[in-house]
Each structure stands twice: as C-alpha cells, then as structure tokens.
C-alpha positions in Angstrom: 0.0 0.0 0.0 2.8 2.5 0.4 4.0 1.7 -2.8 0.8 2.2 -4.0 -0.5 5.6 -3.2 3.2 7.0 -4.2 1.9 8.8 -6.2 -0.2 11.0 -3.4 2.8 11.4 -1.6 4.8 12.7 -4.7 2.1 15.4 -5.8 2.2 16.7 -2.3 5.9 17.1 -2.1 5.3 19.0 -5.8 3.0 21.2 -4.6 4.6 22.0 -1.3 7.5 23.3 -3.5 5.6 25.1 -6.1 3.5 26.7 -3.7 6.7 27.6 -1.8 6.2 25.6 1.6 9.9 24.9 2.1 11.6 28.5 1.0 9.0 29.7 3.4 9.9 27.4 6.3 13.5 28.1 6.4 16.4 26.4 8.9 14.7 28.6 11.8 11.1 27.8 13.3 8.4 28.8 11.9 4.4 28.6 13.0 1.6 27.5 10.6 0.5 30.8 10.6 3.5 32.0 9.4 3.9 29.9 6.6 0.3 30.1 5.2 1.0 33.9 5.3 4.0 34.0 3.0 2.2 30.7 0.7 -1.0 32.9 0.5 -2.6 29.7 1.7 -6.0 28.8 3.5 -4.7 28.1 7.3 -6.7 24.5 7.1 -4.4 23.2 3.9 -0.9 24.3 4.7 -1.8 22.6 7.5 -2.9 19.2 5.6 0.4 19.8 3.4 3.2 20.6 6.6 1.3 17.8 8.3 2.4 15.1 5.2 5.6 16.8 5.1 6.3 16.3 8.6 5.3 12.3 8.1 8.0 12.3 5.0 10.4 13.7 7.3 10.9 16.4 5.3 9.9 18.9 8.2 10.3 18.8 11.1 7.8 19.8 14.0 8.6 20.9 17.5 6.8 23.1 20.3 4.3 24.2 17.2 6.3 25.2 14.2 8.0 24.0 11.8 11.7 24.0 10.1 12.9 22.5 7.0 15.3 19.0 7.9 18.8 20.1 7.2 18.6 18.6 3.2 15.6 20.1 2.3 16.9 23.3 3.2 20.2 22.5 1.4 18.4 21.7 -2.0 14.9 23.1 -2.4 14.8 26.5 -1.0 17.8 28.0 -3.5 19.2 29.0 -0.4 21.8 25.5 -0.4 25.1 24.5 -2.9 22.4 23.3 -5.3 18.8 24.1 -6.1 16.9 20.8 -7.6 13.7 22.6 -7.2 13.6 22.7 -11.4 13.7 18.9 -11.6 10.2 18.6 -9.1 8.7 20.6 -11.2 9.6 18.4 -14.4 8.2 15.8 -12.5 5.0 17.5 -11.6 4.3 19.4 -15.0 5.4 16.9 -17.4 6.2 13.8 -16.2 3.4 13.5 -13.6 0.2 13.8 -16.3 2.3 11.6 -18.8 1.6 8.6 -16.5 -1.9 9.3 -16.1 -1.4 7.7 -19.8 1.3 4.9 -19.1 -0.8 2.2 -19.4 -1.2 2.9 -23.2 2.7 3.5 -23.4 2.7 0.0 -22.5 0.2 -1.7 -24.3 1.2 0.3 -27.5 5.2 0.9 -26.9 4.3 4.7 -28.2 5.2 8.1 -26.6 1.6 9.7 -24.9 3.4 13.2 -24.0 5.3 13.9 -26.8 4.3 17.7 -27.7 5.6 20.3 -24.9 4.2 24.0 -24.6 6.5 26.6 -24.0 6.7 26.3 -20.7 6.6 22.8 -20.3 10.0 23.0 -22.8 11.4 25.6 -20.5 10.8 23.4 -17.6 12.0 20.4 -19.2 15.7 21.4 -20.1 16.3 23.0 -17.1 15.6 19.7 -15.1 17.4 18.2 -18.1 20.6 20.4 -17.3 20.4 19.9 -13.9 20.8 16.1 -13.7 23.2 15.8 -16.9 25.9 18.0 -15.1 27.5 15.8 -13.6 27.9 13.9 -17.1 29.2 17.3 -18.9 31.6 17.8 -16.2 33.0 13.8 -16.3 32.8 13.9 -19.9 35.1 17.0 -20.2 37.5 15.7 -18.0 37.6 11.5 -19.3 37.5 12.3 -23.4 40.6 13.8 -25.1 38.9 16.1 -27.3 42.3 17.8 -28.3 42.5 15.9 -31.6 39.2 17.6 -32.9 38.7 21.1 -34.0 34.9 21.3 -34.7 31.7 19.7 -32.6 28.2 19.0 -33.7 25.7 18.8 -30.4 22.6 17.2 -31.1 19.9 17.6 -29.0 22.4 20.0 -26.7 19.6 21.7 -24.3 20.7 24.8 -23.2 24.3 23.9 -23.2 25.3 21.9 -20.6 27.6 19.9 -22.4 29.1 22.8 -24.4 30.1 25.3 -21.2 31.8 22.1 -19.3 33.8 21.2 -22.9 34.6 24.8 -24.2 36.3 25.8 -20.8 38.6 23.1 -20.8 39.4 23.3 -24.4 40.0 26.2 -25.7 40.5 25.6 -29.4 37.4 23.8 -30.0 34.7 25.6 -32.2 31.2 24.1 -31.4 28.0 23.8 -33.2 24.6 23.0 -31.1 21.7 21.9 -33.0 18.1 21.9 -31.6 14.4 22.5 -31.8 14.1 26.6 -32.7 12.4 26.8 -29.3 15.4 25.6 -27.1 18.0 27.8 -29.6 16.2 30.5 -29.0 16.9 29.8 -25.5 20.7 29.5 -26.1 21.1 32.5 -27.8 20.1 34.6 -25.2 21.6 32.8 -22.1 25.0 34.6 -21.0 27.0 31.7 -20.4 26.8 30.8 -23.8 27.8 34.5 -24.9 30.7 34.5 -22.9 32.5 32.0 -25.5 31.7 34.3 -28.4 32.7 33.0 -32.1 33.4 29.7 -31.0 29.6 28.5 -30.6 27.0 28.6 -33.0 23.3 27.8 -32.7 20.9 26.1 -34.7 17.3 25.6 -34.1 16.5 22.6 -36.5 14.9 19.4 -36.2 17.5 16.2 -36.3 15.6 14.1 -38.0 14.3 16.1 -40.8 16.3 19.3 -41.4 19.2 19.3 -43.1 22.4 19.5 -41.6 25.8 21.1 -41.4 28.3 19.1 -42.0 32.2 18.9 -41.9 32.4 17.8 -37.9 35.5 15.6 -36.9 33.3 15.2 -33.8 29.7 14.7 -33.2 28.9 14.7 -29.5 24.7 12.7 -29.0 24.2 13.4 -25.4 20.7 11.6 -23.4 19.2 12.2 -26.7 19.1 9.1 -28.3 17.2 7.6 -25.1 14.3 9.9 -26.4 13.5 7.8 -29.7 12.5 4.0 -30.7 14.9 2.2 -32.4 14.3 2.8 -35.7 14.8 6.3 -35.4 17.7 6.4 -33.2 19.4 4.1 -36.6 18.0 7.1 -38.9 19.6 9.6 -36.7 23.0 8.4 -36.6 22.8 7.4 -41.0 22.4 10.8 -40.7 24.9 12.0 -38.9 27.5 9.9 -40.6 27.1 11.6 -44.1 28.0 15.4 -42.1 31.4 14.2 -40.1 35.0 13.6 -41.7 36.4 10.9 -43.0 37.9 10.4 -39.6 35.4 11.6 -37.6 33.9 10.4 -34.5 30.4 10.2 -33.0 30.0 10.2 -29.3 27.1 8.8 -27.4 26.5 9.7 -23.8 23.9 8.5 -22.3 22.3 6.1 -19.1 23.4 2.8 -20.9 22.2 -0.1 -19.6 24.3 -3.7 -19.4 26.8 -2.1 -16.9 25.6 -4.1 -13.9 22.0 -6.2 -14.8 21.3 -7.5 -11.1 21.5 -4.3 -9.8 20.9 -1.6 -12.0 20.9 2.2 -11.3 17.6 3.5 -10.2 17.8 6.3 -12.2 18.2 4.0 -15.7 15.1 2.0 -14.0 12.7 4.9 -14.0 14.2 6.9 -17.0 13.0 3.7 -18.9 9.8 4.5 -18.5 9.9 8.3 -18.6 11.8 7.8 -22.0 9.1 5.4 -23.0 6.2 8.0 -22.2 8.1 11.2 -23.6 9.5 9.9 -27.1 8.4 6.3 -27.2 12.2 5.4 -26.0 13.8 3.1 -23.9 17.1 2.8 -21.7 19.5 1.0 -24.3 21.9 -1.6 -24.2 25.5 -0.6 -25.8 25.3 -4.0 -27.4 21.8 -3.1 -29.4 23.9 0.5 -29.9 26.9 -1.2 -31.4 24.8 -3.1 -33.9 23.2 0.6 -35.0 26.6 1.8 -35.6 27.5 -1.0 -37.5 24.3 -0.7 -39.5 24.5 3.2 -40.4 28.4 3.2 -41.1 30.4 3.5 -37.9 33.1 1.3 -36.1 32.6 1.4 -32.0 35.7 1.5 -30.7 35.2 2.4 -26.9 33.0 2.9 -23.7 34.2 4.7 -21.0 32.7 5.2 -17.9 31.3 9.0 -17.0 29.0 9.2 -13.6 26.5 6.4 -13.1 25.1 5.5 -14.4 26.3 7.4 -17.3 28.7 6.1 -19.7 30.1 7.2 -23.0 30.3 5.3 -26.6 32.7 6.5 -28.5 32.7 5.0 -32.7 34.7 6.2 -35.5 33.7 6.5 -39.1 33.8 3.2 -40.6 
C-alpha cells in the first residue's frame, strides 16, 4: 500500500514546492500561521500539506512550528550549494500527467506526452541540465577532445555539455543543433555569450532538417534515449554523411548492461519516462553497437562518465 499511493505522496511534495512551503519554512522555526502567510494559503491546507511533510520527514515539527530537515533546506529553498527545485517541477508538470497515460505506453510501446508547450519545454531542459551536469563535467575531464577542431551537439539543451567542454578546451569551435524553441533559448543565455565566435546555434529538427556538415566530432548526449529504435538508426545514418572521413560520434547516455542484477535506479525509472516522452527506452551498448555498425560506424570504446552514465565513443567506418 505505500507503494501504492506514491503517487499521493509525490504530488504533495510537488506542490509543497511550487506553492513555496519549504523556501517559506526556512532552517529557523516557523508557525503555521506563518507559513500560510507568506504561501498565500488557507490556514486549514498548509496545514494538511506541513502535516504530510512532517510524516516524510521532510519537516520537522517541534513546540508548534515547523523547520525544513537540514537537506531540504540545502536543496529546495535555493538557499543550499544546489537548487533541484527545477527537476520537481519536471516531475510534476510533465512527467506526472504523462503517467496518467502509461498504461497505453505499454500496451502500445508509443510516446503519450510527446508535444511540450513553451513552458513545459522551459521546464524540461532545465531539469534536463540539472541532472546531466554531472555527465558534462566527467565527460570533459575522461574524453581527449584535443585531436578535434569542430563539434556537432545534437539535442544539446541549453548547453550543458558545451560550457563544461569549451572551458577546458579552448581551441574547440562548437556547433549546437536543436528544436528553434530551445536555440532560441541559447542565444540569449550569458554563459553561452561568454564564448563568443566559437559557438553557433541552430534551431533545427535532427531528423528532418538538413544539416551542417564537416564535424570531426559529433557529441549525441541523453538524446538518443528519447527515440525507438528505428529512429535512433535514422539519426545516426544521418549523422555519418556530415562528419569527416575520420570523424567520431560520441554517445553519452544512461546505458544499460553495466551491472544487470543491480541496475541504477535512475536508468530504472528513466526507462519508463523515456518510454512516455518519445516512445524510448534505456539501451543496451550492445543493441547501440549493432546501430553503428548498421549506419556506417566502427565502435571503438565505452568509458565510464558518472552512473550511471557512460560514453560510446565509434569512429567512421
């Protein structure tokens, strides 16, 4: 039964945060009063709401108030080293009405949230660049890219992957490709600005736009997880015909096979949020080797990044 009503105890936590329960509470004690004053709250519901909280142990309750428990106030009141308030509210606004549907994802192995509204895409990549930091950062400092000169990111967000790269190397020019509403995004973002000349930013669509070519690299990062496999084996024919003759395609992404009787829980779940989102799946690198081998690459390695995060690196066949 606790398993089973999850999914109350998750849409609380959401709206706690959105509403602002836990940047209202603070480290200090605070009374109800208090904190339905600065929520704009009826008195009766923050109470329901601190009262769950307080049974999740994310307050705590003493003498008739209330304080955050010391990691909720390091990581959802933007107060802490790191704010993850952006991926609860992925989970609430996009993730949370796509299971409402999952039950056709699984009978039909087809996406049921595919189409995002501006918001929705705003909320998505910055959850998105959030928990793939950890994977830029690794990625920048395992891969050698000093024997390429020009990178093609497909499906790069708002950059994640590009700032971690282009500070370390400094003679890399870099190319990131994605839908016009997340370029859009890009472009304006100061961080990206700050490398000048050496980024350019393409709002396109993979699949069906053309593309630039002339990459000796071609970075794919938690992109491919997105798409079934027939697409995923379009994507990367594609890509081949726009790199050099010794160019390389790297595929970062929560690769399963790594350790089957215990895998991560984040590959678990991302299974299924893949699955609802793009009709995708968590992939083996053997199933990904045989696509390379189909669409004219040679794998060559796959190194370990931050788990459960891994990279596959294949050269031009």
């Amino acid at each position: 039964m606790l398993v089973a009503h999850g999914y109350m105890a998750a849409k609380i936590v959401f709206l706690a945060s959105e509403v602002g329960v836990f940047a209202a509470v603070g480290a200090g004690r605070t009374t109800l009063e208090e904190i339905a004053e600065a929520c704009h709250l009826p008195l009766r519901t923050t109470r329901m709401l601190a009262d769950a909280l307080v049974m999740f142990r994310l307050l705590e309750y003493e003498d008739r108030r209330y304080r955050n428990a010391p990691d909720v106030e390091e990581f959802l009141t933007g107060r802490g080293p790191l704010d993850i308030r952006p991926v609860l509210q992925y989970f609430d606004k996009i993730s949370f009405p796509a299971w409402v549907d999952a039950e056709t994802a699984v009978r039909t192995g087809q996406a049921v949230r595919s189409e995002l509204g501006p918001d929705e895409i705003a909320a998505f990549e910055k959850a998105v660049a959030l928990v793939t930091m950890p994977g830029a950062t690794a990625l920048a400092n395992e891969y050698d890219f000093r024997p390429h000169r020009r990178v093609l990111d497909v499906g790069g967000g708002t950059g994640t992957f590009l700032t971690a790269v282009l500070a370390r190397y400094d003679h890399l020019t870099w190319t990131l490709l994605d839908l016009p509403p997340v370029a859009d995004m890009v472009r304006t973002d100061p961080a990206i600005a700050e490398f000048g000349d050496r980024v350019e930013v393409i709002g396109a669509d993979a699949f069906t736009d053309p593309l630039p070519g002339g990459f000796d690299a071609i970075l794919v990062a938690h992109f491919l997880h997105l798409f079934p496999p027939e697409r995923n084996l379009d994507l990367l024919g594609r890509l081949r015909g726009v790199t050099t003759e010794d160019g390389r395609v790297l595929l970062v992404d929560w690769w399963t096979g790594t350790d089957p009787v215990t895998p991560h829980p984040n590959a678990v779940f991302g299974a299924w949020e893949f699955l609802l989102l793009g009709g995708g799946d968590t992939y083996c690198p053997d199933e990904v080797e045989r696509w390379l081998s189909q669409t004219g690459w040679r794998a060559v390695e796959h190194l370990p990044l931050v788990a459960p995060m891994s990279l596959l690196v294949a050269e031009a066949a």
